[in-house]
One Martini backbone bead per residue (centre of mass of N, CA, C, O) as a GRO file, in nm:
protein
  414
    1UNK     BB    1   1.179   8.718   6.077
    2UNK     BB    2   1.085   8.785   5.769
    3UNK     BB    3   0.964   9.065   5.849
    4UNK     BB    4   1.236   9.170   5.988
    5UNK     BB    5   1.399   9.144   5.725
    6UNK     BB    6   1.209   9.334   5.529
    7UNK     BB    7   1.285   9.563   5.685
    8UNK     BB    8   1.569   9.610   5.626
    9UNK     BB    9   1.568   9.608   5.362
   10UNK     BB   10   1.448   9.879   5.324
   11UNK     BB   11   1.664  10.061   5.513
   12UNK     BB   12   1.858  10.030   5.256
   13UNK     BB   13   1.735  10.131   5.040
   14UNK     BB   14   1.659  10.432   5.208
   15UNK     BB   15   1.920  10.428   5.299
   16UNK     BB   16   2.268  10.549   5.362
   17UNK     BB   17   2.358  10.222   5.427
   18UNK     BB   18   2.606   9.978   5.505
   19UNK     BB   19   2.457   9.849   5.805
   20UNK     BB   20   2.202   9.618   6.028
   21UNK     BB   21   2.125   9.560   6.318
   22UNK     BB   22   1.839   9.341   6.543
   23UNK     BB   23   1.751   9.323   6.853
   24UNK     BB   24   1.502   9.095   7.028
   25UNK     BB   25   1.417   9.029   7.358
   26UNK     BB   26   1.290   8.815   7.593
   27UNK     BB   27   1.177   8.742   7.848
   28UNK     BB   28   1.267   8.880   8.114
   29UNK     BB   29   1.271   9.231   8.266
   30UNK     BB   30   1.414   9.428   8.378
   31UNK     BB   31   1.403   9.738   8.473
   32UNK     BB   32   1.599   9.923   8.273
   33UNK     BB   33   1.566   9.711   8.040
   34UNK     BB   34   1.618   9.657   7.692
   35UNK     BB   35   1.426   9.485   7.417
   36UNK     BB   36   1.584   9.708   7.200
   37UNK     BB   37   1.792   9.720   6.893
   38UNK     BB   38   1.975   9.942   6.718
   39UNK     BB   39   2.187   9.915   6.409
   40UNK     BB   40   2.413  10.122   6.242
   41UNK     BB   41   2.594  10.201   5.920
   42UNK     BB   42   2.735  10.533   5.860
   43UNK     BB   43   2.835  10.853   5.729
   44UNK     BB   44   2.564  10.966   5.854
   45UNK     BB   45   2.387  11.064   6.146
   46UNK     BB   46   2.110  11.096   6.026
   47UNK     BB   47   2.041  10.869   5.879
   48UNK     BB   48   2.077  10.693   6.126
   49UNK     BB   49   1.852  10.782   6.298
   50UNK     BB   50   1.633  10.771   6.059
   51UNK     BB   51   1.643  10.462   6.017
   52UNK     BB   52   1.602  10.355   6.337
   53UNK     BB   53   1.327  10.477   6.314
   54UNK     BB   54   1.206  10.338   6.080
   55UNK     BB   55   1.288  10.016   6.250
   56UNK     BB   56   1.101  10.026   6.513
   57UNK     BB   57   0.825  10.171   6.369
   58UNK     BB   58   0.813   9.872   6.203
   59UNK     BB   59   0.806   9.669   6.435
   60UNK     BB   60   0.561   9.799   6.576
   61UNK     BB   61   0.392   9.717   6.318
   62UNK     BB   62   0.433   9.436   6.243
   63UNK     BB   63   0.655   9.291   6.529
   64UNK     BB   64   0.418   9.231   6.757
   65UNK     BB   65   0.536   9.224   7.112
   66UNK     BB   66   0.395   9.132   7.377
   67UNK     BB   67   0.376   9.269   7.715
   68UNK     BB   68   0.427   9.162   8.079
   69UNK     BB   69   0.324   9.327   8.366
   70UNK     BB   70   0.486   9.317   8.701
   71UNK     BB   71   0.373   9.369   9.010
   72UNK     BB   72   0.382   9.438   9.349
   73UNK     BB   73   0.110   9.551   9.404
   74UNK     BB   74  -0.038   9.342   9.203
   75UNK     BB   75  -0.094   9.253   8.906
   76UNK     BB   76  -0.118   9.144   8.616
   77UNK     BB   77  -0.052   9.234   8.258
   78UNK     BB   78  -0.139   9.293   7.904
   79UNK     BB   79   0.062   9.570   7.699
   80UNK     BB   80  -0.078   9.622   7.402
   81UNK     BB   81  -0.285   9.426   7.304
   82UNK     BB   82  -0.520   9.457   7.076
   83UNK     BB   83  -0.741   9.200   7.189
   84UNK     BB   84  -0.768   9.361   7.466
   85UNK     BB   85  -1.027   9.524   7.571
   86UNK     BB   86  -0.881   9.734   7.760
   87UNK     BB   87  -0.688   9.800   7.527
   88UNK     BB   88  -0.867   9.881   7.275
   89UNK     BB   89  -0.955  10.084   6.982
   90UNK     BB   90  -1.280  10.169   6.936
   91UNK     BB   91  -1.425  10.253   6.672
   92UNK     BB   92  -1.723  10.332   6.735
   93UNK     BB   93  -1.597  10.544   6.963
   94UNK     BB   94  -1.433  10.724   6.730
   95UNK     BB   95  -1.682  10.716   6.501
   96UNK     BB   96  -1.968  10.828   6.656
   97UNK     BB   97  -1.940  11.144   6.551
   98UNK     BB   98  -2.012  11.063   6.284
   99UNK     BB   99  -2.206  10.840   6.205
  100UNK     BB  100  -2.479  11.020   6.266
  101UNK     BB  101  -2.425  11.153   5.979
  102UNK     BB  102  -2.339  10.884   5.781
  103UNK     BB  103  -2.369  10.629   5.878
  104UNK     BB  104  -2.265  10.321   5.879
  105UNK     BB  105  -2.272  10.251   5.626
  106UNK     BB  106  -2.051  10.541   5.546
  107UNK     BB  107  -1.837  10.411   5.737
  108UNK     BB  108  -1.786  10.149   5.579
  109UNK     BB  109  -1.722  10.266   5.281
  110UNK     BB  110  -1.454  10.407   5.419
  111UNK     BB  111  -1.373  10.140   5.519
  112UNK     BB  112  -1.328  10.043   5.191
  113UNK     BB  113  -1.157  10.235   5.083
  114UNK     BB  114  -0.929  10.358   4.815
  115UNK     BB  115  -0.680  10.572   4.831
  116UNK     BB  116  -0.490  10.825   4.597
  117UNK     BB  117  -0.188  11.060   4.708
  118UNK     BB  118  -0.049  11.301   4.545
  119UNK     BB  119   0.118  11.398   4.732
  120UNK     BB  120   0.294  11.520   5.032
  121UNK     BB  121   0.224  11.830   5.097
  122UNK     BB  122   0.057  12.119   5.181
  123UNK     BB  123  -0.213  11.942   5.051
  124UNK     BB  124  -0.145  11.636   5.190
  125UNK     BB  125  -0.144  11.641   5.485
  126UNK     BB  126  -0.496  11.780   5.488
  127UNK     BB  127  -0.600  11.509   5.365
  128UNK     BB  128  -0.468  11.263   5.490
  129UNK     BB  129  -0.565  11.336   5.773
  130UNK     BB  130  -0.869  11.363   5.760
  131UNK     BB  131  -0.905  11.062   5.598
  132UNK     BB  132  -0.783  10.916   5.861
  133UNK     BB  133  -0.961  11.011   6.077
  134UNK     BB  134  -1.252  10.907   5.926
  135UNK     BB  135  -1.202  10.623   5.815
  136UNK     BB  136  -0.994  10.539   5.615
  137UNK     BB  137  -0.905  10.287   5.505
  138UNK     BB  138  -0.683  10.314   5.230
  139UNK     BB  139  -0.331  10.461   5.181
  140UNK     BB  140  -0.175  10.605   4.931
  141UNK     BB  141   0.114  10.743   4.874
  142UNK     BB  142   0.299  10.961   4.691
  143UNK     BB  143   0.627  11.087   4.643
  144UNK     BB  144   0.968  11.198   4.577
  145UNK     BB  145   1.038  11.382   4.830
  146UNK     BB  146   1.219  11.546   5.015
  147UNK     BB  147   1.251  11.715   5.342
  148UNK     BB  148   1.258  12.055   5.434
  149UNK     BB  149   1.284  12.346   5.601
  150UNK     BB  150   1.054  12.514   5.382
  151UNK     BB  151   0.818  12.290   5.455
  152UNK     BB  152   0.716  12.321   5.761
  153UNK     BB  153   0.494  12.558   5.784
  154UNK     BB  154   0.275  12.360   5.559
  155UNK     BB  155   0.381  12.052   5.687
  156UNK     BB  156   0.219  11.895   5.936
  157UNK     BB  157   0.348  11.597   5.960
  158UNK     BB  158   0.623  11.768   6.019
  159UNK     BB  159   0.976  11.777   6.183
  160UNK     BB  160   1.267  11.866   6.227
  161UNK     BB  161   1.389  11.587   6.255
  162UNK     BB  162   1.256  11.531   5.969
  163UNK     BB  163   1.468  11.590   5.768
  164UNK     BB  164   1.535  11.411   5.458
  165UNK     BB  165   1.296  11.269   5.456
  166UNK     BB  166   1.083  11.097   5.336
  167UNK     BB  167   0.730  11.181   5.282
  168UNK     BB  168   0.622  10.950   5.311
  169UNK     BB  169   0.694  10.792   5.527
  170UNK     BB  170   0.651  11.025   5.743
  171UNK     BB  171   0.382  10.996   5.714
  172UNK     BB  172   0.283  10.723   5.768
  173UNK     BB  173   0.374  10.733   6.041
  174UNK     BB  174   0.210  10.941   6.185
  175UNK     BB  175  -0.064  10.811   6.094
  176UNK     BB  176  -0.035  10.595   6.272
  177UNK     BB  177  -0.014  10.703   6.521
  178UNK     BB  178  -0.309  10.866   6.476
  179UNK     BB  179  -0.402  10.591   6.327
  180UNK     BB  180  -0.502  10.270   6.325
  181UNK     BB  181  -0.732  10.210   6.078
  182UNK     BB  182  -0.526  10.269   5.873
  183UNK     BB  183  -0.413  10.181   5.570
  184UNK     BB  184  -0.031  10.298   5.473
  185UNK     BB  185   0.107  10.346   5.164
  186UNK     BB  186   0.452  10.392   5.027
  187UNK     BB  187   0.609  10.604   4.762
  188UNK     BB  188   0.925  10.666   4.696
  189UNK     BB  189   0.831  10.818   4.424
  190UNK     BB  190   0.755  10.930   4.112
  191UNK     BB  191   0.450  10.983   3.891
  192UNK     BB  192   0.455  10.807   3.594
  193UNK     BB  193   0.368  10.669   3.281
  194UNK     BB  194   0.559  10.405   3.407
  195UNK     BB  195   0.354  10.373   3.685
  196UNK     BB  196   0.050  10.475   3.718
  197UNK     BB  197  -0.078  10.151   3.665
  198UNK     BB  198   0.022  10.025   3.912
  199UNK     BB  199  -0.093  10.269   4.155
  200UNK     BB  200  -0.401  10.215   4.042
  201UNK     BB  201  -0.454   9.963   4.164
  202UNK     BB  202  -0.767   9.949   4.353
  203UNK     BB  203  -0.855  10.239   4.315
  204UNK     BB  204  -1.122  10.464   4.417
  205UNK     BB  205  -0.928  10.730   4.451
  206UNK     BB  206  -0.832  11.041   4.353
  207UNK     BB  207  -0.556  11.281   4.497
  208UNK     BB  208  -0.459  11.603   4.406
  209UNK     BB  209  -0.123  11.725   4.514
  210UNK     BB  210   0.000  11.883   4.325
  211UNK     BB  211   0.269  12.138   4.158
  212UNK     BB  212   0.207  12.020   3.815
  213UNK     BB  213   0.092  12.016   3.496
  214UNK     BB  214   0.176  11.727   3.433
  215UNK     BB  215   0.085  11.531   3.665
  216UNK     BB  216  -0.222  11.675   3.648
  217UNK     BB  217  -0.267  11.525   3.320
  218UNK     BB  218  -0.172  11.235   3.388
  219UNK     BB  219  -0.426  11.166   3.608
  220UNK     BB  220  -0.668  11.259   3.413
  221UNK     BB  221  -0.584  11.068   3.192
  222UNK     BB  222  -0.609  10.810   3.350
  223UNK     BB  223  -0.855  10.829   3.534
  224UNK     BB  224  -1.046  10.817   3.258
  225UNK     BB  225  -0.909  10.559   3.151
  226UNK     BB  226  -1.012  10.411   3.460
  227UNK     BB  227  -1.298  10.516   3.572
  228UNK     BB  228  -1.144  10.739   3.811
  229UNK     BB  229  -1.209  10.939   4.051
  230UNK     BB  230  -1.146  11.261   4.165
  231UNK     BB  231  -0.939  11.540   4.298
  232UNK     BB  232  -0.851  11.896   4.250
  233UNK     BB  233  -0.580  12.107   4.358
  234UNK     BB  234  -0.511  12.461   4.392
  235UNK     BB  235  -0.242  12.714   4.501
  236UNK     BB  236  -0.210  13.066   4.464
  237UNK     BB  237  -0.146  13.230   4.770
  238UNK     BB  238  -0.500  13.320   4.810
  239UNK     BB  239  -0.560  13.130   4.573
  240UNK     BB  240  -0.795  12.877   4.497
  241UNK     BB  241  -0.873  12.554   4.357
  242UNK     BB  242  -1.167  12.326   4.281
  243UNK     BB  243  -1.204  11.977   4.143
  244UNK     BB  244  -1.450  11.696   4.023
  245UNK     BB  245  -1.431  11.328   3.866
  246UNK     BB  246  -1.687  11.223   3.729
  247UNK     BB  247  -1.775  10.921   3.551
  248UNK     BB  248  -2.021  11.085   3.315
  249UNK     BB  249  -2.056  11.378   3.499
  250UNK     BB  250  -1.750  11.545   3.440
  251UNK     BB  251  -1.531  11.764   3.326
  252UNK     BB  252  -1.247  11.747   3.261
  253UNK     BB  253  -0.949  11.896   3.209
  254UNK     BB  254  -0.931  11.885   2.888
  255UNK     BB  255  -1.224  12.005   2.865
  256UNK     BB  256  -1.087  12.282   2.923
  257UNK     BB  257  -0.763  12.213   2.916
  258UNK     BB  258  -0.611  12.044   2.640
  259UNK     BB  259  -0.348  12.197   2.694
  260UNK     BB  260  -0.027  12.188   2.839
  261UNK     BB  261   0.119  12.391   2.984
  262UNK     BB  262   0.394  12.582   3.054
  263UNK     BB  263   0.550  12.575   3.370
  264UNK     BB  264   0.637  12.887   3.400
  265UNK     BB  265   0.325  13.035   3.384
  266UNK     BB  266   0.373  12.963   3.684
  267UNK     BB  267   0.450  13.014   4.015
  268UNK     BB  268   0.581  12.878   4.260
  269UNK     BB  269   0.603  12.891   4.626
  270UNK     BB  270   0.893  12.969   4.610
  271UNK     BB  271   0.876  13.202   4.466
  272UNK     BB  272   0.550  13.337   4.587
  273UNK     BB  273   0.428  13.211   4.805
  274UNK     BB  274   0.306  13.090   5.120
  275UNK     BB  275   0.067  12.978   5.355
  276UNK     BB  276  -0.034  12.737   5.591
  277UNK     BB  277  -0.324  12.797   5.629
  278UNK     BB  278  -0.407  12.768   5.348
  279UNK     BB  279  -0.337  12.472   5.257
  280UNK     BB  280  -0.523  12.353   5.513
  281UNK     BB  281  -0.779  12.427   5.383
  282UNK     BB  282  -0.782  12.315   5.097
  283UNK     BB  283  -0.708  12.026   5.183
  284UNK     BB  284  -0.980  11.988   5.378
  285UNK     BB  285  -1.154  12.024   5.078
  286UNK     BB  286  -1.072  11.785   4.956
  287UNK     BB  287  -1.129  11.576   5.161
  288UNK     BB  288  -1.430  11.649   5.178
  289UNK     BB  289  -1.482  11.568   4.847
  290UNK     BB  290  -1.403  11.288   4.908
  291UNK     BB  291  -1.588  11.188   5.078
  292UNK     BB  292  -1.844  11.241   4.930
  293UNK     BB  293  -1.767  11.030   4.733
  294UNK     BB  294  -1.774  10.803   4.845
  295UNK     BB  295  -2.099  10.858   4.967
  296UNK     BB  296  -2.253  10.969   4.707
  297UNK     BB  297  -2.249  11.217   4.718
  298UNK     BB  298  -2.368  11.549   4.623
  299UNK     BB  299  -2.147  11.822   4.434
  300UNK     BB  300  -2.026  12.104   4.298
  301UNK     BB  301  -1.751  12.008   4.223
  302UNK     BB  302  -1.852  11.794   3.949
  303UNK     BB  303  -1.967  12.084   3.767
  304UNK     BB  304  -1.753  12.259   3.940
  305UNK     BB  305  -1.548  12.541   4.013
  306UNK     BB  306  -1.386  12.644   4.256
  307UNK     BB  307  -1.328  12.957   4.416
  308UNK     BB  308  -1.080  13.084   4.593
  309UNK     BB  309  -1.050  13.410   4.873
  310UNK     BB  310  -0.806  13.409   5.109
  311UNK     BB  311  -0.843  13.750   5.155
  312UNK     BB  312  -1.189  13.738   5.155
  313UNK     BB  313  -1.350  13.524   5.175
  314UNK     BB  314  -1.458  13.408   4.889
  315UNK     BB  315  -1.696  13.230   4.682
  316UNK     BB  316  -1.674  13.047   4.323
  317UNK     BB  317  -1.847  12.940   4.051
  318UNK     BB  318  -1.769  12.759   3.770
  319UNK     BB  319  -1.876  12.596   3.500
  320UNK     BB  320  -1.821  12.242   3.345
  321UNK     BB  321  -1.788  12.171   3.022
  322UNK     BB  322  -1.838  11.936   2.841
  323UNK     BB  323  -1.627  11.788   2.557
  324UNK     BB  324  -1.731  11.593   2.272
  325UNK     BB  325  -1.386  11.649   2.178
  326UNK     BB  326  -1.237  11.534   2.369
  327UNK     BB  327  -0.870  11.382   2.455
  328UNK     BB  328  -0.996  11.195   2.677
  329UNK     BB  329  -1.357  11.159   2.727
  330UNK     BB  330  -1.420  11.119   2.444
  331UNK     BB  331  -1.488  10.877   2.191
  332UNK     BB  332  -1.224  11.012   2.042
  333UNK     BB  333  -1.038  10.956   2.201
  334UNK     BB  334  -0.661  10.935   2.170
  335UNK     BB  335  -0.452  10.880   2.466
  336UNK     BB  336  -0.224  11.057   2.368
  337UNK     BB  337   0.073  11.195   2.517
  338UNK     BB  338   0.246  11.474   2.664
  339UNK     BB  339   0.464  11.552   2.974
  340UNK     BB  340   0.707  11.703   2.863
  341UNK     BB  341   0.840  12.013   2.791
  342UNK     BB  342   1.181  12.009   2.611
  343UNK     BB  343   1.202  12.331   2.675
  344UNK     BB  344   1.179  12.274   3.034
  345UNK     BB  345   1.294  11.954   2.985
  346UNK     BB  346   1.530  11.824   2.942
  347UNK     BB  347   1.774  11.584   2.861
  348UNK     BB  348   1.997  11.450   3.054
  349UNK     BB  349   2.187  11.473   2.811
  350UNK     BB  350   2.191  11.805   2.902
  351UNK     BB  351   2.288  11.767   3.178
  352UNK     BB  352   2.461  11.879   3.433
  353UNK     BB  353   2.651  11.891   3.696
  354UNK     BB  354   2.867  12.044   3.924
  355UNK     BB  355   3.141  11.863   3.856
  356UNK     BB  356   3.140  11.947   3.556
  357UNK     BB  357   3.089  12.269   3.575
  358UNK     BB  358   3.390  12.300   3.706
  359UNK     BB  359   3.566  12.250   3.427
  360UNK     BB  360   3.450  12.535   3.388
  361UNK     BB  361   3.687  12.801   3.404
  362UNK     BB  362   3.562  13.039   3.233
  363UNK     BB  363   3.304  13.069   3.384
  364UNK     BB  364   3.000  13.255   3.490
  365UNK     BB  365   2.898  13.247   3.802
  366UNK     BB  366   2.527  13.210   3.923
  367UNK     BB  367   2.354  13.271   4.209
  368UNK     BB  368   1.989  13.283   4.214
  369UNK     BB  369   1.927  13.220   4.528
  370UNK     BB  370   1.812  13.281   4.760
  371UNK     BB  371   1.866  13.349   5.105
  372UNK     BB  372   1.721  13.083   5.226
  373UNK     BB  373   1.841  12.859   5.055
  374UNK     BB  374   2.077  12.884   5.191
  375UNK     BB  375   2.407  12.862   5.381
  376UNK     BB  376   2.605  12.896   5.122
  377UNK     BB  377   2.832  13.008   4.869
  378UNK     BB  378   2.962  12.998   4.587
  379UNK     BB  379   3.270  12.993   4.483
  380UNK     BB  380   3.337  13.257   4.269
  381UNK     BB  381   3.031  13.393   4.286
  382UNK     BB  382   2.723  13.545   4.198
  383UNK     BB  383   2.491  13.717   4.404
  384UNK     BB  384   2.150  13.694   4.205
  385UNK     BB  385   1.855  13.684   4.274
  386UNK     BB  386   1.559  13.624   4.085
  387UNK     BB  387   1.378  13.884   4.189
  388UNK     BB  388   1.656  14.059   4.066
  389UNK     BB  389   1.722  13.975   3.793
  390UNK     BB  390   1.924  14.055   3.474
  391UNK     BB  391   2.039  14.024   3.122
  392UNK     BB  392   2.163  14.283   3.166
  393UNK     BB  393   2.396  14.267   3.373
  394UNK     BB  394   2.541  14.091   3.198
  395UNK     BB  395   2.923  14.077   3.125
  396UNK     BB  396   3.022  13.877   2.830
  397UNK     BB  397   3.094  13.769   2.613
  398UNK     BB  398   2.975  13.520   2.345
  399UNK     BB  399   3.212  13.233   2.436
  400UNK     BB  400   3.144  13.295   2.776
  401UNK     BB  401   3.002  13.085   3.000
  402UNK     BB  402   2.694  13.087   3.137
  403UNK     BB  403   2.590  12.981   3.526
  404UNK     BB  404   2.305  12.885   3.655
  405UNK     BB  405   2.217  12.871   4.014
  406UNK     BB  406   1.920  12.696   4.147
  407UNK     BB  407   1.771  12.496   4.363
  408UNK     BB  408   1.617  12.439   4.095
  409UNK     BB  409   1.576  12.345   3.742
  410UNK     BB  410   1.403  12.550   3.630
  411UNK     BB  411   1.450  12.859   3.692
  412UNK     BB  412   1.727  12.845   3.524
  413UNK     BB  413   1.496  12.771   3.266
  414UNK     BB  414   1.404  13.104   3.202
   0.00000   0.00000   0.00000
């Protein structure tokens, strides 16, 4: 029953919902009687199905009630427990034409690593797949990013019904489903320097499945200063890179690229476009290059940046050299940073709202959003897309204040 509370409890945190009772009933029950009762209260329909799957399928794995059935013409037999032999999902069976290449010992230290997955969306879903697969004991993942439908075509352990539910969530659950050997832990929040020592906590490798500067200079900095080894990926269109860090081994970020790029210096996969087979090849070889971590195995890229051309299919190595004065792994580093350029991320006290900014009733309102990205337009808005945009066609006063208004809010401030 304590387990029962604390999961409407989380219920409740994640979900938009007013109220939720749960009966599980007990005893006897003919053919086509309900076992469990899920009720939730909400002003929206999807968030309420979703509140309602999060807590069925959390009961199903925390408030395990085997149940006994009993046929007419058979004996009776106890269906879904765990601990019966002739019902057990057997880990030997599962990883046996793996154990053959890494040998028992090396699937023990699978099952007994713990990864932390930063980013649940194109590169964490084969990612996390891939490791859990392999039968890695225990995941992390880290998203505060809710699922659109935009994401849907390269984020591949989510299906349409599952929009709007946090990615990390909904990963978990996936995961559970097709892995039960794999411990994994939801994080529904974003990354930042005020959480990042608290879910470094225990863990023995990141994998770095971000998809901005800020973030990635913040784990290279953390991972090197808790002498956390590391996993690093990203993908623009065709092309993509992969290199990992091992501490003493190998030049971090920063031995590379000292300072942190400006955010807007490459565009995002929102702007530029990506396909989803693309993502699941690097995501694929971020697990692999994690496994081979774990298992202590030489790879070259601890010592080297790989580089991927996806419309070539060739593959080039290019060295990093330690750097000796780096200022994050060097003995005279400094550990002090700033991962936020307040010049295109102002502070919330800059920031206004919608229904603020409707009360500037002379502002000239431009809608820069893709037509995908939308399904319908603001009203007395013009709707001139980023990709067609020039600030040469705006025609307005000096002291005219003009509006732009876009999916995201870096590309409004470009």
């Amino acid at each position: 029953i304590e387990e029962g509370d604390r999961i409407l409890a989380e219920a409740k945190r994640l979900f938009p919902i007013l109220e939720v009772r749960v009966v599980h009933r007990y005893g006897t029950l003919e053919l086509g009687e309900s076992a469990v009762w899920v009720g939730v209260v909400t002003s929206h329909r999807g968030a309420g199905f979703q509140a309602c799957r999060f807590i069925i399928d959390s009961v199903k794995a925390r408030c395990p009630i085997w149940k006994k059935e009993t046929y007419v013409d058979g004996p009776s037999e106890w269906v879904g427990c765990p601990t019966c032999e002739h019902h057990v999902v057997a880990a030997p069976k599962v990883f046996s034409r793996q154990a053959k290449l890494v040998g028992h010992s090396g699937q023990k230290s699978l099952k007994n690593a713990h990864v932390l997955i930063v980013g649940a969306g194109g590169l964490g879903c084969p990612s996390a797949l891939n490791l859990a697969a392999a039968g890695v004991g225990h995941l992390r993942i880290i998203d505060g990013d809710k699922l659109e439908q935009s994401n849907l075509h390269r984020q591949t352990l989510y299906g349409y019904q599952d929009v709007g539910g946090y990615k990390a969530l909904l990963a978990k659950r996936r995961l559970e489903e097709l892995h039960p050997f794999t411990t994994i832990e939801a994080v529904t929040e974003h990354l930042s320097p005020q959480n990042i020592n608290q879910y470094l906590e225990g863990i023995d490798l990141i994998l770095d499945c971000t998809d901005n500067f800020a973030a990635k200079y913040l784990i290279n900095d953390k991972a090197v200063a808790n002498t956390i080894p590391y996993v690093q990926a990203s993908i623009y269109q065709n092309q993509a890179q992969l290199f990992s860090y091992v501490p003493e081994l190998s030049a971090c970020l920063r031995c590379l690229r000292p300072i942190q790029p400006p955010a807007d210096c490459v565009d995002s996969c929102t702007d530029s476009g990506v396909l989803g087979a693309a993502t699941s090849i690097v995501g694929s070889h971020q697990a692999l290059e994690a496994i081979r971590l774990i298992l202590g195995q030489r790879s070259p890229a601890t010592t080297h940046s790989i580089h991927f051309d996806l419309e070539t299919f060739e593959n080039y190595l290019v060295e990093r050299a330690i750097d000796s004065q780096c200022a994050a792994c060097s003995q005279t580093a400094t550990k002090d940073f700033i991962y936020k350029d307040e010049a295109l991320y102002p502070s919330s006290e800059d920031e206004l709202d919608y229904a603020q900014l409707r009360k500037l009733s002379d502002a000239i309102w431009i809608d820069i959003r893709e037509e995908w990205e939308h399904d319908h337009l603001i009203p007395n808005a013009q709707n001139i897309p980023l990709s067609r945009f020039e600030f040469s066609s705006i025609s307005a006063p000096a002291d005219q204040p003009v509006i732009l208004f876009c999916q995201k809010g870096v590309r409004s401030r470009k």
